[in-house]
C-alpha positions in Angstrom: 0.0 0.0 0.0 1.1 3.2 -0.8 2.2 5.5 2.2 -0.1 8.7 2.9 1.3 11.5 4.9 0.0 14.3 6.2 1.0 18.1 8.1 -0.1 19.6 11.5 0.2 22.3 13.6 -0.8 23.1 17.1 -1.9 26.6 16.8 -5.7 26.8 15.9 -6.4 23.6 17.7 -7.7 22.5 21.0 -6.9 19.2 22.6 -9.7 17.4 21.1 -10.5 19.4 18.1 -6.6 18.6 17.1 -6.8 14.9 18.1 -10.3 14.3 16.2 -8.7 16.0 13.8 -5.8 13.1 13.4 -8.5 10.4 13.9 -10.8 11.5 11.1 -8.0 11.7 8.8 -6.6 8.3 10.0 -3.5 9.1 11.1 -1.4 6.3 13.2 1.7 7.6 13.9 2.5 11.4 14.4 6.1 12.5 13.6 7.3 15.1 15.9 9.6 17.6 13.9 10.2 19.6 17.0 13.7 20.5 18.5 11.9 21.6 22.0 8.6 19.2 22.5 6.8 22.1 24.3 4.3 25.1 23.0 4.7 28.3 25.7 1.6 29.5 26.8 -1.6 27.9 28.7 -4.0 27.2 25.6 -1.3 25.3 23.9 -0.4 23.2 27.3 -1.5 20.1 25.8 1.2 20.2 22.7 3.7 19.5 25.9 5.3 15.9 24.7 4.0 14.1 27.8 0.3 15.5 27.5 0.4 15.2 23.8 1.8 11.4 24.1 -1.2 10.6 26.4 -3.9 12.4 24.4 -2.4 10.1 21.2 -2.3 6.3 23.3 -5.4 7.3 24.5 -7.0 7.6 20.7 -3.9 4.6 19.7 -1.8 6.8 17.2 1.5 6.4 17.7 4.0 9.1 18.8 7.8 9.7 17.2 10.0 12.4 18.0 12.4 12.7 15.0 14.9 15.3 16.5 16.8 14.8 13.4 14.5 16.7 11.1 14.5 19.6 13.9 16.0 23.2 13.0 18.4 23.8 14.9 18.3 26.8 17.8 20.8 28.8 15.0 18.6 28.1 12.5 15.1 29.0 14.5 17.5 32.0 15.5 17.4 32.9 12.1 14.2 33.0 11.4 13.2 34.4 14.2 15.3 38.1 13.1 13.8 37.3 10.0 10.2 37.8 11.8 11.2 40.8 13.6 12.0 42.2 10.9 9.1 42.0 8.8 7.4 42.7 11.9 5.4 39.5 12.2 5.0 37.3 15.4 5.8 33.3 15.7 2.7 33.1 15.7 1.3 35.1 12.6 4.3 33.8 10.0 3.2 33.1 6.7 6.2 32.2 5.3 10.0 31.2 6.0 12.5 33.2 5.4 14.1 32.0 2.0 17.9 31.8 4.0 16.2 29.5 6.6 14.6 27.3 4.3 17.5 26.6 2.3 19.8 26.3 5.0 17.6 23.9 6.7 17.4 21.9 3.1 21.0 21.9 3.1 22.1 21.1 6.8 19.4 19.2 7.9 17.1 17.9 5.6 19.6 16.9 2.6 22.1 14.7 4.6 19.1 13.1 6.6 17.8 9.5 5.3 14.5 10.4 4.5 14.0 7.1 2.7 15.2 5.1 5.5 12.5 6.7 7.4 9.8 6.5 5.3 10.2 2.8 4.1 9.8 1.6 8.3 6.8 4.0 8.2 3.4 2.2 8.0 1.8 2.0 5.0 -2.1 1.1 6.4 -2.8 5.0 8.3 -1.6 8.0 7.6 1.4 9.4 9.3 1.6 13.4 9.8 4.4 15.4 10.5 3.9 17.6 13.1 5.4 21.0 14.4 3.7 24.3 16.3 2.7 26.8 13.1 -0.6 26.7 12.5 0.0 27.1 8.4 2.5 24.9 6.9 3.8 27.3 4.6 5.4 29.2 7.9 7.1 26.0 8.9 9.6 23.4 8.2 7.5 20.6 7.9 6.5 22.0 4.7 9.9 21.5 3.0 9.5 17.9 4.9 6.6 17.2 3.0 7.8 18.8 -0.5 10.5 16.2 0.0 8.4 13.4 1.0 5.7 14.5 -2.2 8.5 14.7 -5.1 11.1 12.4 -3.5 8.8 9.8 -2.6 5.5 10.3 -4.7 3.8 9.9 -1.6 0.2 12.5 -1.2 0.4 14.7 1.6 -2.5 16.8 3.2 -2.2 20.0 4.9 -4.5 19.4 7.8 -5.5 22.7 9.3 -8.1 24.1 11.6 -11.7 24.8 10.7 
């Protein structure tokens, strides 16, 4: 069977709206592309890896962290100056800053094995990567899932709030 993927954020979501979310999409196993497995503020609380592991057992999706595919804290740095300079909060990007992404292509997502992972994924749910942005287009999960849609040919779906 042919592996499906799929992206999600935590911003925009409750607890249960983001984990019937996952469960009407079938998703099984949620990657976690996160360097720090924490979201900072109390309406996000249940992001916080432990929390978010329970939520997923308790609704039998599996949980990954794949530190690997994480920015690195130069690299959020980065793209952080490149928010305060355009003037837009973490929380309102749109888009990455074009050095980030292709620095992250290039230091972290090119030497990575992204075949290796893939091919022990399984291939009867979906599997969704997983980071805080609410729009994919403002994270790096989205140059995950380029990779994973050309490299790969698998579909992904952005899955977003209603």
């Amino acid at each position: 069977m042919d592996r499906r993927f799929a992206t999600i954020g935590v911003y925009g979501f409750t607890a249960g709206a983001f984990v019937e979310r996952l469960t009407g999409e079938g998703v099984g196993l949620l990657l976690d592309l996160r360097q720090r497995r924490g979201v900072r503020g109390p309406d996000y609380a249940w992001a916080n890896s432990v929390r978010l592991r329970s939520a997923l057992a308790a609704a039998d999706i599996g949980y990954r962290h794949v530190k690997e595919l994480a920015p690195t804290t130069e690299l959020r740095r980065l793209q952080y100056r490149e928010d305060d300079r355009q003037g837009v909060g973490k929380r309102d990007r749109v888009a990455l800053a074009p050095e980030y992404a292709e620095r992250y292509t290039r230091e972290i997502l090119d030497p990575f094995d992204l075949g290796a992972l893939v091919a022990e994924l399984p291939g009867d749910s979906v599997t969704v990567l997983f980071c805080v942005e609410r729009d994919p287009e403002a994270c790096h999960r989205s140059l995950v899932a380029a990779r994973v849609r050309t490299g790969h040919g698998s579909p992904v779906v952005d899955l977003r709030p209603c």
